[in-house]
Biopython code that builds the backbone (N, CA, C, O; Angstrom):
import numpy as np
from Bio.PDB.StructureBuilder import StructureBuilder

atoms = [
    (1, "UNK", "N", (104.644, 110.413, 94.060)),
    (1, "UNK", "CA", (104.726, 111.186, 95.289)),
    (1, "UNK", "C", (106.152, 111.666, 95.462)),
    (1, "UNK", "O", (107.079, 110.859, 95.526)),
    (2, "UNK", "N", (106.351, 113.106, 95.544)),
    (2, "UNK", "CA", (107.722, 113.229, 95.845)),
    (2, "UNK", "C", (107.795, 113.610, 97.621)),
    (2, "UNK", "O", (106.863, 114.183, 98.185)),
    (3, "UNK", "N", (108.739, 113.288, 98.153)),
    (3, "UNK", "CA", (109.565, 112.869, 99.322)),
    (3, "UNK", "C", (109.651, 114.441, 99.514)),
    (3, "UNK", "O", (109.755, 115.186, 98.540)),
    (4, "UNK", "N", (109.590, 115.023, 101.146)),
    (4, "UNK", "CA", (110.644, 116.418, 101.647)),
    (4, "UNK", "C", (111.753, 115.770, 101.527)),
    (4, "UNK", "O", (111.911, 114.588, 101.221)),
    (5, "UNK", "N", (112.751, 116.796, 101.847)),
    (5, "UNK", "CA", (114.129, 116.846, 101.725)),
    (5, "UNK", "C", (114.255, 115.635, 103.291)),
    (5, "UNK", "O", (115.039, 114.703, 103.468)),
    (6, "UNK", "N", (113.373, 116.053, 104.008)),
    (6, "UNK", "CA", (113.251, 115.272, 105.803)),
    (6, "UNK", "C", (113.220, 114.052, 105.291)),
    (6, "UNK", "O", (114.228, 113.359, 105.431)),
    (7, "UNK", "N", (112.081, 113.521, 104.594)),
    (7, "UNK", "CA", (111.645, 112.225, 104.834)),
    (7, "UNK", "C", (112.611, 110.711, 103.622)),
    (7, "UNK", "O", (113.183, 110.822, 102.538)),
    (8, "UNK", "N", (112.475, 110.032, 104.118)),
    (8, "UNK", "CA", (113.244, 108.754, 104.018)),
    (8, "UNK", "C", (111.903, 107.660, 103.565)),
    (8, "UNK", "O", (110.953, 107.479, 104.327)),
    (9, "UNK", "N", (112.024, 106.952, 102.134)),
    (9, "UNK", "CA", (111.335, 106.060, 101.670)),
    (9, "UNK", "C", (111.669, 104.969, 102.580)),
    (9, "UNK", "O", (112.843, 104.819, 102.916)),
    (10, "UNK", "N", (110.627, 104.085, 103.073)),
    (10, "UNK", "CA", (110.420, 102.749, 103.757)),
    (10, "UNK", "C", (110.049, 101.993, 102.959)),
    (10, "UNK", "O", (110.637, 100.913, 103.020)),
    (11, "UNK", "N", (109.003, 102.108, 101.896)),
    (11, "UNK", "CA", (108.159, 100.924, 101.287)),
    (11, "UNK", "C", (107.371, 100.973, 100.743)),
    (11, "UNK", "O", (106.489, 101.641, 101.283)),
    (12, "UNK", "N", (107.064, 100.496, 99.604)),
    (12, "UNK", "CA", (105.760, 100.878, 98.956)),
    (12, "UNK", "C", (104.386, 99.654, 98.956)),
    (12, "UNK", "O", (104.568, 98.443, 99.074)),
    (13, "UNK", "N", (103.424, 100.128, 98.841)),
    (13, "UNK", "CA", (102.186, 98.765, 98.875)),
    (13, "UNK", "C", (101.029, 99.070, 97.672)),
    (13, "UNK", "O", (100.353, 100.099, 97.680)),
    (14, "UNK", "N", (100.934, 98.248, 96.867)),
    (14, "UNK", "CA", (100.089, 98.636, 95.678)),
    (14, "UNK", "C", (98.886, 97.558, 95.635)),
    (14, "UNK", "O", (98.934, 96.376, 95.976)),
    (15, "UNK", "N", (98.290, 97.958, 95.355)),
    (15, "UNK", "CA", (96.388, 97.449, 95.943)),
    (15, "UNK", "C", (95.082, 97.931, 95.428)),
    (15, "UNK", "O", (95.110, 99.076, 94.978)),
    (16, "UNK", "N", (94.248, 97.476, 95.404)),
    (16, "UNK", "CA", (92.936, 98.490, 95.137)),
    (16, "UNK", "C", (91.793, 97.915, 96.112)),
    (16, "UNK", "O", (91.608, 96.770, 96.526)),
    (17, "UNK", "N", (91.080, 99.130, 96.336)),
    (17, "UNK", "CA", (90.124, 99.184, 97.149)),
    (17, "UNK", "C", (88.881, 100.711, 96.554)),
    (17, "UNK", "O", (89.241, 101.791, 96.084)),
    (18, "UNK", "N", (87.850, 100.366, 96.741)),
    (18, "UNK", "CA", (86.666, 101.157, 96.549)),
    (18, "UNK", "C", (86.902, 101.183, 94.795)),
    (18, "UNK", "O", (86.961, 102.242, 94.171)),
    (19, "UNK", "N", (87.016, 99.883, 94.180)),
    (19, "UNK", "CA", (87.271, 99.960, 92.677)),
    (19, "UNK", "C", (88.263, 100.395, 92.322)),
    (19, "UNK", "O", (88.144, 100.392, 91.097)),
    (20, "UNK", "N", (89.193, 100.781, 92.554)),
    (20, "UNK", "CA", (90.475, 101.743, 92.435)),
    (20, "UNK", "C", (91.776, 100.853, 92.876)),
    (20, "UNK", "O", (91.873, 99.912, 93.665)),
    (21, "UNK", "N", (92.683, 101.485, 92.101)),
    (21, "UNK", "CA", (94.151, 100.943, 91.739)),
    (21, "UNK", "C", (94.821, 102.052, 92.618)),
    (21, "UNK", "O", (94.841, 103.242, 92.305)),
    (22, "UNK", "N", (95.514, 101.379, 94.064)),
    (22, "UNK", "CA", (96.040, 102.384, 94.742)),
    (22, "UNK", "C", (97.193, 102.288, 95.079)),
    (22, "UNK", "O", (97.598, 101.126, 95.121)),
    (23, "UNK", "N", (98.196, 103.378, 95.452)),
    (23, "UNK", "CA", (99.583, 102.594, 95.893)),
    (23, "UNK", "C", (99.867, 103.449, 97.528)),
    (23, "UNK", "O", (99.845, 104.677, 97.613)),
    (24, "UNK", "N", (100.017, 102.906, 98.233)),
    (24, "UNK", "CA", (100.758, 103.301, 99.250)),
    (24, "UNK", "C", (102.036, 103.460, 99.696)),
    (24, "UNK", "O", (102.517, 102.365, 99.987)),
    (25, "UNK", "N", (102.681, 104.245, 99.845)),
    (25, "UNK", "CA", (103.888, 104.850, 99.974)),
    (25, "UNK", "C", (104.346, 104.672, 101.635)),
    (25, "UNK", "O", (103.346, 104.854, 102.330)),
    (26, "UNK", "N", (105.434, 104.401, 102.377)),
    (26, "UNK", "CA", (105.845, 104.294, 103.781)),
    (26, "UNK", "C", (106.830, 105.185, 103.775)),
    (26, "UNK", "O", (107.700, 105.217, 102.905)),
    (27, "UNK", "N", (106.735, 106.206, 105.046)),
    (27, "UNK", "CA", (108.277, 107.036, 104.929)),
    (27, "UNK", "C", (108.399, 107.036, 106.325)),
    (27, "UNK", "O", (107.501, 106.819, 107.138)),
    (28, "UNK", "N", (109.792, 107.343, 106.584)),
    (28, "UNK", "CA", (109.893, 108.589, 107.780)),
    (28, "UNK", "C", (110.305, 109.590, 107.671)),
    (28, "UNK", "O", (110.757, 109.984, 106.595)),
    (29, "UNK", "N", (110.275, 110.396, 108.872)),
    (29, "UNK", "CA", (110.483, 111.257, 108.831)),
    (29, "UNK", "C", (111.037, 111.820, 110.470)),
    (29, "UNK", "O", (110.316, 112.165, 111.406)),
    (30, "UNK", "N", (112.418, 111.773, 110.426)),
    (30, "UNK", "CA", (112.692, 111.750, 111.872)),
    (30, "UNK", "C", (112.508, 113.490, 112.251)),
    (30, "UNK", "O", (113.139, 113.724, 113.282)),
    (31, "UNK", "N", (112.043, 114.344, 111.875)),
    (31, "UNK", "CA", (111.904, 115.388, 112.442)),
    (31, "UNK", "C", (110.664, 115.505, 113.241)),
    (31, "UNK", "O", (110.633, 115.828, 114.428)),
    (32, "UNK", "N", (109.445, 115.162, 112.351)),
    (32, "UNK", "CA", (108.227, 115.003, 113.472)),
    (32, "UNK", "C", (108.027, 114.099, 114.543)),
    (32, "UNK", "O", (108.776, 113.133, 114.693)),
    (33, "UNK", "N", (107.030, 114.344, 115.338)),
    (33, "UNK", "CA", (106.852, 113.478, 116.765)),
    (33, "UNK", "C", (106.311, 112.547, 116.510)),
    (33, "UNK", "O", (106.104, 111.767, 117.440)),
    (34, "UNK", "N", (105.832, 112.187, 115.154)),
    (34, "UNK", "CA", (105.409, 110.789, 114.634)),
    (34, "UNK", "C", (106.296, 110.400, 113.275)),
    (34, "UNK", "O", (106.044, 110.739, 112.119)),
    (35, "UNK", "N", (107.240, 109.711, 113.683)),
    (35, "UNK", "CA", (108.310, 109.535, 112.495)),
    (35, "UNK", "C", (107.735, 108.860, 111.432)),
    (35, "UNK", "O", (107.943, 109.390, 110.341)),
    (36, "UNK", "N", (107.011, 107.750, 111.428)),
    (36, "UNK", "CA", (106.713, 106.886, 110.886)),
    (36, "UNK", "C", (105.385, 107.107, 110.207)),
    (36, "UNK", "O", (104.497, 107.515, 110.956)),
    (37, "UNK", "N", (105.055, 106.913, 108.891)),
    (37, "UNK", "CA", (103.746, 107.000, 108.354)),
    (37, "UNK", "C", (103.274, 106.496, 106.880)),
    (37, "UNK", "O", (104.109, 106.033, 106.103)),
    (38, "UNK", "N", (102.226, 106.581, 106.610)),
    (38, "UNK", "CA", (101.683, 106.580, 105.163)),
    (38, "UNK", "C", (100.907, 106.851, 104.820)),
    (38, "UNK", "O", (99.925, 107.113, 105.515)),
    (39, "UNK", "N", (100.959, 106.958, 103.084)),
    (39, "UNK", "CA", (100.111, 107.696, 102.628)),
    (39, "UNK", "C", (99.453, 107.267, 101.384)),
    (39, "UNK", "O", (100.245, 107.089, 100.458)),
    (40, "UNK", "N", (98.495, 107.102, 101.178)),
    (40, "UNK", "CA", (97.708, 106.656, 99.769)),
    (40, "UNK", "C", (97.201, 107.469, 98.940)),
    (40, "UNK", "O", (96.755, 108.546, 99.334)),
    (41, "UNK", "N", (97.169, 107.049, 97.422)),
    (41, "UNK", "CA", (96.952, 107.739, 96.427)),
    (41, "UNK", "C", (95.411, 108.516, 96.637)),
    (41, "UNK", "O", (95.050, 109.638, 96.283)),
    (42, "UNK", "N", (94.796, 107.608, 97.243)),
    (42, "UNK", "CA", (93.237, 107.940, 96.900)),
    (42, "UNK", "C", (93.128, 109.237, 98.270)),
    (42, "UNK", "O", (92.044, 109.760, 98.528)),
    (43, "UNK", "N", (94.703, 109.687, 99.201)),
    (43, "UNK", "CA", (94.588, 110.501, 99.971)),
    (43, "UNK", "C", (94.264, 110.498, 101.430)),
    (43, "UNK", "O", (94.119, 111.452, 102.194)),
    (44, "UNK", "N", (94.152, 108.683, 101.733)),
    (44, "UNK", "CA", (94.132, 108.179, 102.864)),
    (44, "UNK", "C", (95.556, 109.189, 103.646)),
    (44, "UNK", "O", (95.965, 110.090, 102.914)),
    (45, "UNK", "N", (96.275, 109.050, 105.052)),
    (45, "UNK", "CA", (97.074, 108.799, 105.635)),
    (45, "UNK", "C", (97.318, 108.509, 107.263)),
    (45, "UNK", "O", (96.678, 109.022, 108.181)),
    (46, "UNK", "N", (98.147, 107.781, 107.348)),
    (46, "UNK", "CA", (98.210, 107.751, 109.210)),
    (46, "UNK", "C", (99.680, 108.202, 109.501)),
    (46, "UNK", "O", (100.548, 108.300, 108.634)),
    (47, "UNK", "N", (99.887, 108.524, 111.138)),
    (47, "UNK", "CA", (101.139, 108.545, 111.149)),
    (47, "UNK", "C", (101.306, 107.740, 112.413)),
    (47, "UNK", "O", (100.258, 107.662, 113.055)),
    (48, "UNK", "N", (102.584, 106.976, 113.069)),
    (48, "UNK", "CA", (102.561, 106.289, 114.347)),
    (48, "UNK", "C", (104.143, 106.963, 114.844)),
    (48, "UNK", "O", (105.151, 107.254, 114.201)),
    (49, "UNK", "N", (103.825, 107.030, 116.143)),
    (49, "UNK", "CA", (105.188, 106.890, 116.877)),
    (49, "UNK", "C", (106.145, 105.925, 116.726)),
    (49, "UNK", "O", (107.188, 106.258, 117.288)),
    (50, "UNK", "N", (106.213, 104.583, 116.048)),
    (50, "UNK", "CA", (107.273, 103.602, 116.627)),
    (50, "UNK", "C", (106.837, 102.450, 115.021)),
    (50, "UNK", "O", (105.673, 102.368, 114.631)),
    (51, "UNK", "N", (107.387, 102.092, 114.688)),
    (51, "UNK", "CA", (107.608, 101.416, 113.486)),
    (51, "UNK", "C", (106.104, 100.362, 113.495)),
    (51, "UNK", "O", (105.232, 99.979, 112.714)),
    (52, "UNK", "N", (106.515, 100.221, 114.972)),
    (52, "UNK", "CA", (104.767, 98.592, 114.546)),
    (52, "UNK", "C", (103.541, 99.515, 114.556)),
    (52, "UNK", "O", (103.267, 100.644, 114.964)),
    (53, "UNK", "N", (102.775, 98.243, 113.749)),
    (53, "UNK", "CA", (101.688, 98.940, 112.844)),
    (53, "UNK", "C", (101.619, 99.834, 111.607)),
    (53, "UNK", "O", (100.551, 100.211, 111.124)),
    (54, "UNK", "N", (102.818, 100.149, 111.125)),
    (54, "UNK", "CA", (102.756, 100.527, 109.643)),
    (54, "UNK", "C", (102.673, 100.131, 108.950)),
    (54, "UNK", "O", (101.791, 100.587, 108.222)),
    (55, "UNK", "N", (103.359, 99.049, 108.482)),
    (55, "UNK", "CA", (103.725, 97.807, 107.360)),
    (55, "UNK", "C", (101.985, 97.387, 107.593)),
    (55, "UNK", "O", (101.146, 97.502, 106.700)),
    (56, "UNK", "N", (101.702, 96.896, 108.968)),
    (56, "UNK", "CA", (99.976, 96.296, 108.801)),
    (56, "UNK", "C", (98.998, 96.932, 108.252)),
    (56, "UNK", "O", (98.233, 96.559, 107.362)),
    (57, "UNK", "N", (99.078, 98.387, 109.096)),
    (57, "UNK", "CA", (97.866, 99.340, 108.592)),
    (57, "UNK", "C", (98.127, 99.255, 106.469)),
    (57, "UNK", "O", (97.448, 98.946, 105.490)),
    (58, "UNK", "N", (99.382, 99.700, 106.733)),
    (58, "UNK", "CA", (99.185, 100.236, 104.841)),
    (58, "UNK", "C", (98.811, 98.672, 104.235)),
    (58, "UNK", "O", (97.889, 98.721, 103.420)),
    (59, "UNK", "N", (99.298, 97.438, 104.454)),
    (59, "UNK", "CA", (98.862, 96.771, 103.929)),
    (59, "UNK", "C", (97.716, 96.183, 103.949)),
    (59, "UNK", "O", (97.342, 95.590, 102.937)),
    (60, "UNK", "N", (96.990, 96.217, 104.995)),
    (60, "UNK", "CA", (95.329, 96.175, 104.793)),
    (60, "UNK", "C", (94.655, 97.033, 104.360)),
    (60, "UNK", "O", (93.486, 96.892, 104.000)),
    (61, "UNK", "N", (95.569, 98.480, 104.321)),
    (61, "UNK", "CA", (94.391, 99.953, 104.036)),
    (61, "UNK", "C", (94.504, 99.491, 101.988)),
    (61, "UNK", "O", (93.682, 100.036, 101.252)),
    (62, "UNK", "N", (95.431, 98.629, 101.447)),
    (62, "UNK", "CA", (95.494, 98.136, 100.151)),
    (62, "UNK", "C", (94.314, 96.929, 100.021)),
    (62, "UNK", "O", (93.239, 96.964, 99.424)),
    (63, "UNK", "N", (94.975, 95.781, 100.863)),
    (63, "UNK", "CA", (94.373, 94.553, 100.880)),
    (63, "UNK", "C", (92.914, 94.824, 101.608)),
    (63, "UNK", "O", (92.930, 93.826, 102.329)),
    (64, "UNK", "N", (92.136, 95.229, 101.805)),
    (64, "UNK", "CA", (91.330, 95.532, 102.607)),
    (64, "UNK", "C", (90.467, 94.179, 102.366)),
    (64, "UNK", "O", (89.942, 93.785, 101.325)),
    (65, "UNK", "N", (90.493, 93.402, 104.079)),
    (65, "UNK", "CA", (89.421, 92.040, 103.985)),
    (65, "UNK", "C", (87.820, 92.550, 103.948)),
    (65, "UNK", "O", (87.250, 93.630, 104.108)),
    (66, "UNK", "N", (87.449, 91.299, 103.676)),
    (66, "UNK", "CA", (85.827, 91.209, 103.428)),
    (66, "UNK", "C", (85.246, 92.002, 104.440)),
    (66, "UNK", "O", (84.417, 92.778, 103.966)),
    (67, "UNK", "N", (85.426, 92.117, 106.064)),
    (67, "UNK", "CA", (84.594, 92.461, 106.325)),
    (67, "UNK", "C", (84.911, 94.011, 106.735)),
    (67, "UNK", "O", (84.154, 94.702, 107.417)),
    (68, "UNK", "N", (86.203, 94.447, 106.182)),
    (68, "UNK", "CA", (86.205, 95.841, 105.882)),
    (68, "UNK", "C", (85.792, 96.445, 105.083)),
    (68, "UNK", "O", (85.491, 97.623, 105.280)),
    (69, "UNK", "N", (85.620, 95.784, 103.779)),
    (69, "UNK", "CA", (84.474, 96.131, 102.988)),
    (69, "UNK", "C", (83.149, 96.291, 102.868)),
    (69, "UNK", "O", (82.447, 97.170, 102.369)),
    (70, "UNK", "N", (82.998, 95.562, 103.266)),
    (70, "UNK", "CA", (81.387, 95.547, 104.624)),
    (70, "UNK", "C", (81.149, 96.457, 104.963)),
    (70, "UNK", "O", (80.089, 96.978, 104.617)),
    (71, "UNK", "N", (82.311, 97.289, 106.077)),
    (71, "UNK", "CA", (81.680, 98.045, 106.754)),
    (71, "UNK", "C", (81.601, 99.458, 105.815)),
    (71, "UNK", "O", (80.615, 100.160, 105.592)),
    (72, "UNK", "N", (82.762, 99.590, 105.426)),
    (72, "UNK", "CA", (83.157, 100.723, 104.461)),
    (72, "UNK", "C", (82.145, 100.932, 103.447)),
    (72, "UNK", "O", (81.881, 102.118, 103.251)),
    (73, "UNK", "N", (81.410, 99.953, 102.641)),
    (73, "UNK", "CA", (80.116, 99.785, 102.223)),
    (73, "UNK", "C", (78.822, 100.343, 102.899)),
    (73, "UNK", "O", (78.065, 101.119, 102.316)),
    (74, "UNK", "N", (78.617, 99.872, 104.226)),
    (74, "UNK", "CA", (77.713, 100.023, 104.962)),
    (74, "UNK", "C", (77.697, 101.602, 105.393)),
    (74, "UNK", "O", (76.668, 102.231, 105.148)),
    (75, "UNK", "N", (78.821, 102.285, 106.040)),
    (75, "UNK", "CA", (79.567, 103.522, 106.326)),
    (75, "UNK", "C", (78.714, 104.580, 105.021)),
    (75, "UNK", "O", (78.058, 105.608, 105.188)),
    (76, "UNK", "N", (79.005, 103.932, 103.904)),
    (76, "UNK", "CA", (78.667, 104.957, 102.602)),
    (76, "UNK", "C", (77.360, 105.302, 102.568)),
    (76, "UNK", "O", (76.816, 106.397, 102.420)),
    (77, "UNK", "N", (76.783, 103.823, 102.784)),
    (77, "UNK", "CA", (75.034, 103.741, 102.660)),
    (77, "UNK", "C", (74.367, 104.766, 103.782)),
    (77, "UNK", "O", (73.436, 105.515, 103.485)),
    (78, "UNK", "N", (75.106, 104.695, 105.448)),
    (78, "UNK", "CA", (74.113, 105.125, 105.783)),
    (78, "UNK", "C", (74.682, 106.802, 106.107)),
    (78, "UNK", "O", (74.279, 107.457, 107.068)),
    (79, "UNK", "N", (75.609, 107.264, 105.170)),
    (79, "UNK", "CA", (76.101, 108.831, 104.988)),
    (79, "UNK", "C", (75.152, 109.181, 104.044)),
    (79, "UNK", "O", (74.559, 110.247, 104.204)),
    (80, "UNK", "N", (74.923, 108.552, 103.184)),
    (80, "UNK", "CA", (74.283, 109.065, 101.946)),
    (80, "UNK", "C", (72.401, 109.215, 102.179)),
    (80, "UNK", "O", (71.559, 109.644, 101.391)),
    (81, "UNK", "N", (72.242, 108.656, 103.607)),
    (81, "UNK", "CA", (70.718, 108.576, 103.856)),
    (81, "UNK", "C", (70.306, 109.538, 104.522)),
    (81, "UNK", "O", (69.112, 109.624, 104.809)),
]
sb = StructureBuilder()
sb.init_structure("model")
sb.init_model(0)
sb.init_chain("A")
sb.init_seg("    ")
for serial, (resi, resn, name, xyz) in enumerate(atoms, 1):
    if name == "N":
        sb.init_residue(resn, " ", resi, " ")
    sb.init_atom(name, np.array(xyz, "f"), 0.0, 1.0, " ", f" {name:<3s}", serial, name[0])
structure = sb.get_structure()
């Protein structure tokens, strides 16, 4: 992933989810009204106003627990019906 000239590396998070080997990237970016954000390979992203909840979101949107898988599972099944 390359960086704008704006944004500033925070952190990276590497993980897989939906079978897949993913990495998540943390930046800011103090020009927008949401400085703070991330972004995943598979094309996920969020952005927040204020630092908390980034580090969590990207690291569960990697680590994703059992019963997010669940649902994300369940989510697929009943799109596809």
């Amino acid at each position: 992933m390359k960086l704008e000239t704006n944004e500033f590396w925070v952190g990276t998070y590497h993980g897989r989810h939906d079978s897949r080997t993913v990495t998540v990237t943390v930046t800011r970016d103090d020009s927008c009204p949401k400085p703070f954000a991330w972004t995943c390979t598979c094309g996920a992203s969020r952005s927040f106003p204020t630092e908390d909840g980034v580090d969590r979101t990207a690291w569960r949107h990697t680590h994703p627990t059992l019963f997010d898988q669940l649902r994300h599972k369940a989510a697929r099944l009943l799109r596809s019906s």
